[in-house]
C-alpha positions in Angstrom: -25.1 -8.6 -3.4 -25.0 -4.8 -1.8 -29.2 -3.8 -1.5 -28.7 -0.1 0.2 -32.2 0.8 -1.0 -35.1 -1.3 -2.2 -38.3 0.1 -3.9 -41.2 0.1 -1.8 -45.1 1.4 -3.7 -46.5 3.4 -0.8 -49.9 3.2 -2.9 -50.0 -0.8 -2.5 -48.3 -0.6 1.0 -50.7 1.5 2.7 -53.7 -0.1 1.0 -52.7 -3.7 1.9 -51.3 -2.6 5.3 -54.5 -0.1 6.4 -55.4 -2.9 9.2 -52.2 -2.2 10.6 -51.3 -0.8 14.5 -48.2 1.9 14.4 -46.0 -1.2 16.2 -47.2 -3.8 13.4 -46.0 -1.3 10.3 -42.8 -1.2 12.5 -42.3 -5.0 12.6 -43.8 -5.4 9.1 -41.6 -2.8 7.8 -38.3 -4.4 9.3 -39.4 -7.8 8.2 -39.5 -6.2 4.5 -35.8 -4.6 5.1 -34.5 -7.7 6.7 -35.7 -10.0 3.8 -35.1 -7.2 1.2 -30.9 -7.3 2.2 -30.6 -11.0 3.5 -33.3 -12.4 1.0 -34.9 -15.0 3.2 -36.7 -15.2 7.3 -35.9 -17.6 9.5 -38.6 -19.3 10.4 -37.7 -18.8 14.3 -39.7 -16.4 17.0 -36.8 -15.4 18.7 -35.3 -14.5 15.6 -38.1 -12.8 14.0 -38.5 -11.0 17.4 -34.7 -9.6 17.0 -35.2 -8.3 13.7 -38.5 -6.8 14.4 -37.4 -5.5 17.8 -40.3 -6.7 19.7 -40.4 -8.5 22.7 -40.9 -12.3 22.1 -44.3 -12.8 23.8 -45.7 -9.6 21.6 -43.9 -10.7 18.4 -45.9 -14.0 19.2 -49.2 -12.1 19.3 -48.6 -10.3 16.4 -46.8 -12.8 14.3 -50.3 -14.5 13.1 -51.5 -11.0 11.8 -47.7 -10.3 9.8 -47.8 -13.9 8.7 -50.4 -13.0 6.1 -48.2 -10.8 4.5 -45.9 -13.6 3.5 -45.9 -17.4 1.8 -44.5 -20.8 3.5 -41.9 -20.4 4.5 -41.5 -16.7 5.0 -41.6 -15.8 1.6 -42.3 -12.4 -0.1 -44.3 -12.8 -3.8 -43.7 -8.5 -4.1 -39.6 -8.4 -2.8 -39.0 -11.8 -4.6 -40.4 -10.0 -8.0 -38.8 -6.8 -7.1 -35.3 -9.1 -6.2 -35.3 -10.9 -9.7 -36.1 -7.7 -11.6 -33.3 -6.2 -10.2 -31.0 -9.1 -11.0 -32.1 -9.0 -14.8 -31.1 -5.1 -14.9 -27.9 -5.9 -12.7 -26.9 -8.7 -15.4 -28.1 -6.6 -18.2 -25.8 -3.7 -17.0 -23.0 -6.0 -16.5 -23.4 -7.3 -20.1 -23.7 -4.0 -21.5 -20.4 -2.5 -19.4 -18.7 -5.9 -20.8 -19.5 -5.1 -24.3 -18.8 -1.5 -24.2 -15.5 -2.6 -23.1 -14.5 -4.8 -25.2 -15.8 -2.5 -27.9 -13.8 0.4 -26.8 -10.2 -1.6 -26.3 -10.9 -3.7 -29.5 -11.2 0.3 -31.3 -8.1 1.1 -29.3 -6.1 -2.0 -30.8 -7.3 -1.6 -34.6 -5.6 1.9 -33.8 -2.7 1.0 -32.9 -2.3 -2.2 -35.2 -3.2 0.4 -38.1 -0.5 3.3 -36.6 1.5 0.7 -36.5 1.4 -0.8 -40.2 1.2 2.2 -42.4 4.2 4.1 -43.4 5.3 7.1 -41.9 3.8 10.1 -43.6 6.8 12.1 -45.6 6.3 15.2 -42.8 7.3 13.1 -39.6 10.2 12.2 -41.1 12.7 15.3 -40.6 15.6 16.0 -42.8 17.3 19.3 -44.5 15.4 19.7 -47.1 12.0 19.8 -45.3 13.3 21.5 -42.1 14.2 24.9 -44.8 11.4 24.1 -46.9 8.7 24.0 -44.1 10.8 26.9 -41.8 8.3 29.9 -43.0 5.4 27.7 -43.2 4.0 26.5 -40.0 6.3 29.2 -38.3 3.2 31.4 -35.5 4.7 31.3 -32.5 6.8 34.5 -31.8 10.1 34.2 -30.6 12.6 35.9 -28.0 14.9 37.3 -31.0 12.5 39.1 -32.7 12.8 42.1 -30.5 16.8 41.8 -31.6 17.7 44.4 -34.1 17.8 42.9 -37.5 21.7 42.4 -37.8 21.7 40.4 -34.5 18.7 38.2 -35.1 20.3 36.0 -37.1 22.9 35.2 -34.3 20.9 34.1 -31.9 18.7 32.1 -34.2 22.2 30.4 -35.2 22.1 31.1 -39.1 22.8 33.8 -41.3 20.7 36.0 -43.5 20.3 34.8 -47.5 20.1 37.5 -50.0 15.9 38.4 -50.3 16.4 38.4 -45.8 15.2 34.7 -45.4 17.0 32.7 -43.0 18.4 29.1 -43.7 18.0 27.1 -40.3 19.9 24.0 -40.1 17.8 20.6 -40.2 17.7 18.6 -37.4 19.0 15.3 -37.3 16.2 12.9 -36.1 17.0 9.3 -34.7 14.8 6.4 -35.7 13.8 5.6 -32.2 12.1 9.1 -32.0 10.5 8.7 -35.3 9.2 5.7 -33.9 8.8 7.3 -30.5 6.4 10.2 -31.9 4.6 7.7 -34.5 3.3 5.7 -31.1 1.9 8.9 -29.5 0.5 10.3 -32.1 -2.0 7.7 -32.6 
């Protein structure tokens, strides 16, 4: 698992650590890091002198000092209860993203299952009769031929005038497939 950061109490570090020289808080604090993102020690001088970056013969006088700081075995108590509390909130947040998930493409499919099994409402379906019937009645957008003079205007809207002015538009014959087609994106 990716650690870029790990919490560190500068209240408890400073007042377990006040015994400390400048070059131990160094080693001390690369030992934390190096356990912290590789969650164990070896149990090696050289190695412990590599990640501290400390020659070996003063890594060896300062290991009994550092030592205290940890269990058998090079073990943490503090990063080991820091690493498992972060697990549980990973897992948690893994759970919750999971469930969320499903949640949100089980919605999606009742959606669809549901567009999908109910009848066409009688306005998708276009025919003559609602195509003159429904011409005035959602009709807001203006159009190029309104700036026509009246005796061309019904020219270029392809119909001619009824008595009273209104115009007949022809309906528009609509395949099945786009019924179908516009009944899938609606939903």
């Amino acid at each position: 698992m990716n650690r870029p950061w790990m919490p560190l109490y500068v209240g408890d570090y400073l007042g377990d650590t006040g015994h400390l020289t400048t070059a131990q808080h160094g080693a001390y604090l690369l030992l934390m890091m190096h356990y912290w993102r590789k969650g164990e020690l070896p149990d090696d001088d050289r190695q412990l002198s590599k990640i501290t970056k400390l020659p070996l013969r003063t890594w060896c006088e300062y290991r009994p000092t550092l030592q205290d700081f940890f269990h058998e075995g090079w073990k943490h108590k503090r990063i080991d209860a820091e690493l498992a509390r972060m697990m549980r909130v990973s897992e948690k947040r893994a759970i919750a993203g999971q469930k969320g998930g499903l949640g949100s493409a089980l919605a999606r499919m009742k959606l669809e299952n549901a567009s999908r099994s109910r009848p066409l409402p009688p306005r998708a379906i276009a025919s003559r009769s609602s195509g003159v019937a429904q011409a005035g009645a959602d009709h807001s957008h203006p159009h190029s031929d309104q700036n026509l003079p009246q005796g061309e205007a019904h020219i270029a809207a392809g119909s001619m005038p009824h008595a009273g002015g209104a115009k007949e538009k022809p309906g528009i014959a609509v395949s099945p497939e786009l019924v179908a087609y516009v009944a899938r994106r609606a939903t």
